[in-house]
N, C-alpha and C positions, 0 to 999 in steps of 0.2 A: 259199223256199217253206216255209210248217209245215205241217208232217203231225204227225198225234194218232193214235195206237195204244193201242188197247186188250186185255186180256187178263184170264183170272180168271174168265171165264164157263164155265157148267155146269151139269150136276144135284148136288142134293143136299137130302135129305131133310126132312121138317118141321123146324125147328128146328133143325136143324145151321148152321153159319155157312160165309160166302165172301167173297175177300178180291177185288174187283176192282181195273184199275192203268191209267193212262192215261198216257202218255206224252208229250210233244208235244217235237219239232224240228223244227230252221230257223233261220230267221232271226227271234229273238227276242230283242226287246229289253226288255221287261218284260212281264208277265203279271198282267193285275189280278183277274180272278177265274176260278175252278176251278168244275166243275159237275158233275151228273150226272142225268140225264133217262131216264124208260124210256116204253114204247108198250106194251102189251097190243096183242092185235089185237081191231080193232074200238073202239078208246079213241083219245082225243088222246095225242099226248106232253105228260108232266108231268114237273113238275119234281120232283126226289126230294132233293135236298141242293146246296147250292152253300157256296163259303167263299173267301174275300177273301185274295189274297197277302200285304196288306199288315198286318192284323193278326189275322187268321185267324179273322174271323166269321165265325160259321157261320148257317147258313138250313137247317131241316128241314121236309118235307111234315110234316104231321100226322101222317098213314098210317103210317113209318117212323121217327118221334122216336121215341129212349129203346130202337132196337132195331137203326139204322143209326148207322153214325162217319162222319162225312169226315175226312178229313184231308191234309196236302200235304206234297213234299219239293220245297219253292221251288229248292233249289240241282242239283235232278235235273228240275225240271218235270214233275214227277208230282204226280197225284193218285189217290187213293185212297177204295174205299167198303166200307167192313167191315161187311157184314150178318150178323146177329144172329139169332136164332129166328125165323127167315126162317118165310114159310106159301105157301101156292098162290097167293094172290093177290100175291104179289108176283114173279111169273112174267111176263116180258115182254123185252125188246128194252132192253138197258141203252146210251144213247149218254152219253159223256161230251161237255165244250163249254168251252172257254175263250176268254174278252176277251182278247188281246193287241195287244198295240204290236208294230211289228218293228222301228223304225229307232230311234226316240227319241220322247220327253213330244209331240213336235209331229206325231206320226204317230197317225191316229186308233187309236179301238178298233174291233179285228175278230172277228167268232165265228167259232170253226173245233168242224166235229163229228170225234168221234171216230166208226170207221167200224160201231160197235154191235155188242152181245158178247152172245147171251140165254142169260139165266138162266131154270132151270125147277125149280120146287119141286112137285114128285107130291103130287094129295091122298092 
């Protein structure tokens, strides 16, 4: 079974920064891509950043380029979101999500959620 833990959520003030951290174990036999998703309430989930195990392309929302990091530690199966002069509106419900394989290349790809960590930035 995989299970995805998350951690790293909180308050913290305009502008000040925070480090989120997703986890995932089990039975993992590769992992193709890393993610991270949030909800406001009242919104759809969006996508906020994703990156590729295999050579670390990264994807940013518009919203958060140039202010959020992804980044991964493939040999820990973590991933990570380092937000940056964060504001209110990026106050929401943060779920991370990985594609993994569990057996081998011949086992499809599955998404498993992280069980959501909220971050809240005060105006």
């Amino acid at each position: 079974q995989v299970q995805l833990v998350e951690s790293g959520g909180g308050l913290v003030q305009p502008g000040g920064s925070l480090r989120l951290s997703c986890a995932a174990s089990g039975t993992i036999f590769s992992i193709y891509m890393m993610g991270w998703y949030r909800q406001a309430p009242g919104k759809r989930r969006e996508l906020v950043a994703q990156i590729t195990s295999r050579d670390a392309t990264t994807t940013y929302a518009d919203s958060v380029e140039c202010r959020f990091t992804i980044s991964s530690d493939n040999a820990k199966n973590t991933v990570f979101l380092q937000m940056n002069s964060r504001k209110p509106e990026d106050t929401a419900v943060y779920y991370c999500n990985f594609l993994i394989r569990e057996r081998s290349f011949s086992s499809p790809l599955w998404s498993y959620w992280g069980q959501g960590t909220q971050v809240t930035v005060p105006s």
